[in-house]
N, CA, C and O atoms as a DFTB+ gen file, in Angstrom:
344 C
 N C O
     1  1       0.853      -1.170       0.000
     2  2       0.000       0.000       0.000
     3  2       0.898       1.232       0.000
     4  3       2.004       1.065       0.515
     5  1       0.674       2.193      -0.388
     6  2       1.149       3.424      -0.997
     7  2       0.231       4.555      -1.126
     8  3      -0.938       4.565      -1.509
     9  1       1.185       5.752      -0.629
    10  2       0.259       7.044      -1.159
    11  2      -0.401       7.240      -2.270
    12  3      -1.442       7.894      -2.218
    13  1       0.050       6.731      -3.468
    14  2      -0.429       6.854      -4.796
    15  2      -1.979       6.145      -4.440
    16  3      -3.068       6.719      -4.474
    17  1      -1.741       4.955      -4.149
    18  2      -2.843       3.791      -4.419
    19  2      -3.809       4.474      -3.548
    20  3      -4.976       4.371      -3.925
    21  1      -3.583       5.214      -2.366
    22  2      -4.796       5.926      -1.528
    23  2      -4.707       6.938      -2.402
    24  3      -5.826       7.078      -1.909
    25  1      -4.514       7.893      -3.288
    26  2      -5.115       8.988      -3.905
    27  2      -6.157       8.546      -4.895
    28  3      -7.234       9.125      -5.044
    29  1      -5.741       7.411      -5.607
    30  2      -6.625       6.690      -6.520
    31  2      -7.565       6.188      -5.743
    32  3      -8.597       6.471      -6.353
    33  1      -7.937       5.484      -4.547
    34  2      -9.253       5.327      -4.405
    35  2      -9.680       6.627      -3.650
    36  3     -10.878       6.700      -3.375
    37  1      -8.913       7.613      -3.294
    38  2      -9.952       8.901      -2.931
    39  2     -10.359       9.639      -4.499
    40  3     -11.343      10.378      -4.518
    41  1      -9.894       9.503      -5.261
    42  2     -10.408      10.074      -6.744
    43  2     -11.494       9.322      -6.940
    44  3     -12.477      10.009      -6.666
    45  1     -11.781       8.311      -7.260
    46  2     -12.459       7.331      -7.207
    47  2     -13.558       7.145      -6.470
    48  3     -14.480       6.591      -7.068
    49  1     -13.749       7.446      -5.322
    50  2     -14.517       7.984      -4.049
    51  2     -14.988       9.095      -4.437
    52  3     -16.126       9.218      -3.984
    53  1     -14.626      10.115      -5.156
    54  2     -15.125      11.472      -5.630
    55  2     -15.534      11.453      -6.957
    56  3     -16.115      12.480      -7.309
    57  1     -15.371      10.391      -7.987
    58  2     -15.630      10.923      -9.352
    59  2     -16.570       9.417      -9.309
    60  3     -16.787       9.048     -10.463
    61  1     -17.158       8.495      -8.286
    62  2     -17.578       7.068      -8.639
    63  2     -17.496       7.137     -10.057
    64  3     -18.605       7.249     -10.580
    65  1     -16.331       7.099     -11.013
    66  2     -16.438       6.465     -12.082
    67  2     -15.038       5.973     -12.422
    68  3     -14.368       6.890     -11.946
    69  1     -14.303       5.242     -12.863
    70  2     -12.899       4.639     -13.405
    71  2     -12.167       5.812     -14.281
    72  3     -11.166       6.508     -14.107
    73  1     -13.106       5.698     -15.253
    74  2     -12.576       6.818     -15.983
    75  2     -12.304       8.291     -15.727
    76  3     -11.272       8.910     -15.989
    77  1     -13.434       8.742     -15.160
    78  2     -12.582      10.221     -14.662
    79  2     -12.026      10.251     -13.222
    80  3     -12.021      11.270     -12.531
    81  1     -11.671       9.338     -12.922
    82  2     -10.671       9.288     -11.428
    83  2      -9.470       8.638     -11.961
    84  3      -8.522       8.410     -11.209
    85  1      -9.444       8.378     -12.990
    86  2      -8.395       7.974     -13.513
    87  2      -7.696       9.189     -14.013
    88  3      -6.536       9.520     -13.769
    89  1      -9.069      10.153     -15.164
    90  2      -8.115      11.442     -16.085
    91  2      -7.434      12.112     -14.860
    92  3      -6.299      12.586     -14.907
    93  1      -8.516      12.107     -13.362
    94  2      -8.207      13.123     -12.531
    95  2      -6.289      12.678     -11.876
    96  3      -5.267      13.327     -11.653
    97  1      -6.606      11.588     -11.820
    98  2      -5.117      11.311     -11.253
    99  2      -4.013      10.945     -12.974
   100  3      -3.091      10.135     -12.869
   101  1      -4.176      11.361     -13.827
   102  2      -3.435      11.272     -14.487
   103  2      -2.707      10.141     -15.063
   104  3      -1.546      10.105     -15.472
   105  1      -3.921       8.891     -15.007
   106  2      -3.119       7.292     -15.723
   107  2      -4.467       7.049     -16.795
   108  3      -5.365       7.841     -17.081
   109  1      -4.290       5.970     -17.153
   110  2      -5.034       5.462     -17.717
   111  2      -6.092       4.507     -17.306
   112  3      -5.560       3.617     -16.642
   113  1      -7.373       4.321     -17.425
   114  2      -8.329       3.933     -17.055
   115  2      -8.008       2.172     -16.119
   116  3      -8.427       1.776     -15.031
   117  1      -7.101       1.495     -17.160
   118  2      -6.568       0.100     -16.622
   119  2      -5.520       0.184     -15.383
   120  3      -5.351      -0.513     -14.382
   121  1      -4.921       1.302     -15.877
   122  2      -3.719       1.161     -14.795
   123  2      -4.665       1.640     -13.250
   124  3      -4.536       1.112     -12.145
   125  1      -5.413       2.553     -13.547
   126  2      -6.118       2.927     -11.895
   127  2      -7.169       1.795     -11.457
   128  3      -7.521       1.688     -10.282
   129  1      -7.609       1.025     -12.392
   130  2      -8.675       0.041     -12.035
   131  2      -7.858      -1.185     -11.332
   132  3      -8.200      -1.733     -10.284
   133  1      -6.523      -1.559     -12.243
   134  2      -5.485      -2.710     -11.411
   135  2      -4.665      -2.216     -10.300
   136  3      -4.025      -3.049      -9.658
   137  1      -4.571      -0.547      -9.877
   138  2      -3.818      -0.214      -8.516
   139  2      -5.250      -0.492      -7.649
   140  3      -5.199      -1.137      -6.601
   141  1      -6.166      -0.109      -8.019
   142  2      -7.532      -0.510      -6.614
   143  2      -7.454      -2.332      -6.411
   144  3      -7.460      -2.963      -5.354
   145  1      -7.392      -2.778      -7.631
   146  2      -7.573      -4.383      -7.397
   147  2      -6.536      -4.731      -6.478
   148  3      -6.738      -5.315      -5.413
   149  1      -5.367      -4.345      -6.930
   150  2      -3.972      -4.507      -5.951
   151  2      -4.287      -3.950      -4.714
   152  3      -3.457      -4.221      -3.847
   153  1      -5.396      -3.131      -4.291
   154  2      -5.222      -2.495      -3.055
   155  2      -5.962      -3.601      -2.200
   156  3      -5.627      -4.089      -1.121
   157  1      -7.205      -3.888      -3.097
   158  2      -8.365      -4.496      -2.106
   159  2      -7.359      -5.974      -2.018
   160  3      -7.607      -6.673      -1.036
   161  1      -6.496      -6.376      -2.760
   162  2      -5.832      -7.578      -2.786
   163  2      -4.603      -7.680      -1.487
   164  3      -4.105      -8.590      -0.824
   165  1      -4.490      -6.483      -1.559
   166  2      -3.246      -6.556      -0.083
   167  2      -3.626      -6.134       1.064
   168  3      -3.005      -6.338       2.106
   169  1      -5.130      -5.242       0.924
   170  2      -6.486      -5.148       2.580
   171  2      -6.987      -6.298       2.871
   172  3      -7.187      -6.676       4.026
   173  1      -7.320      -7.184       1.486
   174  2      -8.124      -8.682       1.574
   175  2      -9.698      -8.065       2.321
   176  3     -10.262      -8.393       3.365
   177  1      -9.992      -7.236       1.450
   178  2     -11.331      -6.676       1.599
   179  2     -11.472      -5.877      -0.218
   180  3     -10.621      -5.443      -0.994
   181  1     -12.998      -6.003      -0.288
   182  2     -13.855      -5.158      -1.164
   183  2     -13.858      -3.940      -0.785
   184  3     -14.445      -3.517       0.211
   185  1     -13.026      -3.126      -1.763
   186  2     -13.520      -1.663      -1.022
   187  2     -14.722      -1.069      -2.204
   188  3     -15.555      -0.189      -1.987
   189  1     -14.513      -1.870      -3.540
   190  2     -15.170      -0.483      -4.483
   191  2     -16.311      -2.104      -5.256
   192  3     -15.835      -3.063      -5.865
   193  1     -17.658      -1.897      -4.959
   194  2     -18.737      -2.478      -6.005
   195  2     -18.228      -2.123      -7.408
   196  3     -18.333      -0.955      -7.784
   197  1     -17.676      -3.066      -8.219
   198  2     -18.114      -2.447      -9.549
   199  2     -19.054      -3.225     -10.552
   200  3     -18.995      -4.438     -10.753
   201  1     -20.171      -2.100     -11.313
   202  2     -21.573      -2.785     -11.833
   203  2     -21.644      -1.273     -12.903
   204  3     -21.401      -0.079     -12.728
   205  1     -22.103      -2.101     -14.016
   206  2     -21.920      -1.222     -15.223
   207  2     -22.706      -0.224     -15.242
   208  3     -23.931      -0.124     -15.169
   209  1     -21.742       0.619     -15.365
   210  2     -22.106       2.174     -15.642
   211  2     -21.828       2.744     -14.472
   212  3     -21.549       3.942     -14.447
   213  1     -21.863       1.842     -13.090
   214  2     -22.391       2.439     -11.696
   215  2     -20.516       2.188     -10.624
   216  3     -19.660       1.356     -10.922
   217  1     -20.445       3.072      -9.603
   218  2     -19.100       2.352      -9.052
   219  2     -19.316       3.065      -7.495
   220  3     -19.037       4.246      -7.291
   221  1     -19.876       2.118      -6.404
   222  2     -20.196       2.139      -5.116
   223  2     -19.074       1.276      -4.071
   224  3     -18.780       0.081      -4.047
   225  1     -18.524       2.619      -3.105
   226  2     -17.574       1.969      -2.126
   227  2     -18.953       1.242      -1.164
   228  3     -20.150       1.469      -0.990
   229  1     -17.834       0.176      -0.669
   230  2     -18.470      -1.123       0.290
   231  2     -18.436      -0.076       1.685
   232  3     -18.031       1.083       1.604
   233  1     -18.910      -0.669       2.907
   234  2     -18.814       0.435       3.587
   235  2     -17.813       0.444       4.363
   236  3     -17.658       1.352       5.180
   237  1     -16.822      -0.739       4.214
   238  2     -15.091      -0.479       4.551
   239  2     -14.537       0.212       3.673
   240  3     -13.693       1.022       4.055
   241  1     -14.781       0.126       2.525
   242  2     -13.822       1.115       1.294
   243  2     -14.849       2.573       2.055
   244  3     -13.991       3.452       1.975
   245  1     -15.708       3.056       2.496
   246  2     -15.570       4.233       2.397
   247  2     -14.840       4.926       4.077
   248  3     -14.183       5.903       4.436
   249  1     -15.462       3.713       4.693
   250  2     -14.236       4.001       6.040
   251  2     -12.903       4.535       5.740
   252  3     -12.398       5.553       6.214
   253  1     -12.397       3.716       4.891
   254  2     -11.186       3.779       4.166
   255  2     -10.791       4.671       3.541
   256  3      -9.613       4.936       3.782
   257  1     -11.291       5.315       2.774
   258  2     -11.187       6.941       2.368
   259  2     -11.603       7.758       3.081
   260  3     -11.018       8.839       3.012
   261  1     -12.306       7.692       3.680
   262  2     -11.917       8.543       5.286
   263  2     -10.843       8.653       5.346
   264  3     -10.235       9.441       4.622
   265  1     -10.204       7.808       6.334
   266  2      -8.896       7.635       7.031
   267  2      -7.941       8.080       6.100
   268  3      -6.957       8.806       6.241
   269  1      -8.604       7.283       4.738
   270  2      -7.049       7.990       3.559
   271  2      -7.083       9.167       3.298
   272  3      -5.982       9.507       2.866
   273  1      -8.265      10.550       3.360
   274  2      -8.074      11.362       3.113
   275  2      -7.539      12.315       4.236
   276  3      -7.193      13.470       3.984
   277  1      -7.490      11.765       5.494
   278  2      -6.542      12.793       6.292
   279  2      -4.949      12.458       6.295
   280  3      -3.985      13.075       6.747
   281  1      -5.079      11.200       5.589
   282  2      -3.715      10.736       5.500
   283  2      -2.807      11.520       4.682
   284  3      -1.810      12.097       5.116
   285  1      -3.353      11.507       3.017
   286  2      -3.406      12.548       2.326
   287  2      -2.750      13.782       2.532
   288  3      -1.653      14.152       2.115
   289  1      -3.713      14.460       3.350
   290  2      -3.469      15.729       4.096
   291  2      -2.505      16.019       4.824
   292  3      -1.824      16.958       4.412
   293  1      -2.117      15.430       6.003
   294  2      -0.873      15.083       6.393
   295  2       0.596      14.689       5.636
   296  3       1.654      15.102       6.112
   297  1       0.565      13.943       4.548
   298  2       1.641      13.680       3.503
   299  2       1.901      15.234       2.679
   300  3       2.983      15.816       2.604
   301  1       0.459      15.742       2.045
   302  2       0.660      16.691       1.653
   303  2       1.999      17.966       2.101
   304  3       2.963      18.520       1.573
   305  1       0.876      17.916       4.105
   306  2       1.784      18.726       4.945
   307  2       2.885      18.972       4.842
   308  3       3.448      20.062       4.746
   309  1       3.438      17.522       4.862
   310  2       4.877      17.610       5.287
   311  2       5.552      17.702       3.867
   312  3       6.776      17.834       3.878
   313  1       5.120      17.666       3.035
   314  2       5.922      18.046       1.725
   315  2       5.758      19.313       1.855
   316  3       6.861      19.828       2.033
   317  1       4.653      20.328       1.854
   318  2       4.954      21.815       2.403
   319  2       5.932      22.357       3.511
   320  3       6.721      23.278       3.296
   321  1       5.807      21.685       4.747
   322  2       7.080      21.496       5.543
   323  2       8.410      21.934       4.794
   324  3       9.196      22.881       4.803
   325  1       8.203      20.547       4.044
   326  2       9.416      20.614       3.150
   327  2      10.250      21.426       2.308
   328  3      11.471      21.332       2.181
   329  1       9.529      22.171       1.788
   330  2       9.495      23.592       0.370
   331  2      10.331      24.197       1.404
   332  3      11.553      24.287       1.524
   333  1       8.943      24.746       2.415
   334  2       9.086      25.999       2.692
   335  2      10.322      26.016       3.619
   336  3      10.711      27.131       3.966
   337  1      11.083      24.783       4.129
   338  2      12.326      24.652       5.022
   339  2      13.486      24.602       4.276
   340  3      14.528      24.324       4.868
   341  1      13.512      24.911       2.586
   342  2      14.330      24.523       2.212
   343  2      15.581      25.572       2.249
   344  3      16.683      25.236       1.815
């Protein structure tokens, strides 16, 4: 698990669709659909329903972006930290 792989399911969490949580994070539709599979594969939980046309977090995947989005925030931080100490 990785920062990347939590930005992709918080995009994902915000755009419920593959495709534009994908444009939003900047890959391609496959590559963000196989970093979530890899995610729910190394939680060994369902975080994201997927059903055509439609894309609903389970209600651990949205626990889960919770938690990932202050995580987020915090990573962010400290890369500002960072700049501004340089």
């Amino acid at each position: 698990m990785n920062l990347r792989d939590l930005r992709y399911l918080v995009a994902l969490a915000d755009e419920r669709h593959f495709g534009r949580a994908a444009d939003r994070c900047y890959v391609s539709q496959p590559t963000l659909s196989a970093q979530i599979r890899k995610l729910e594969e190394y939680l060994g939980v369902t975080l994201v329903e997927r059903q055509p046309k439609r894309v609903t977090l389970t209600e651990t995947g949205e626990k889960i972006v919770e938690r990932a989005r202050r995580l987020l925030l915090e990573a962010d931080a400290i890369v500002e930290v960072a700049k501004t100490d340089r």
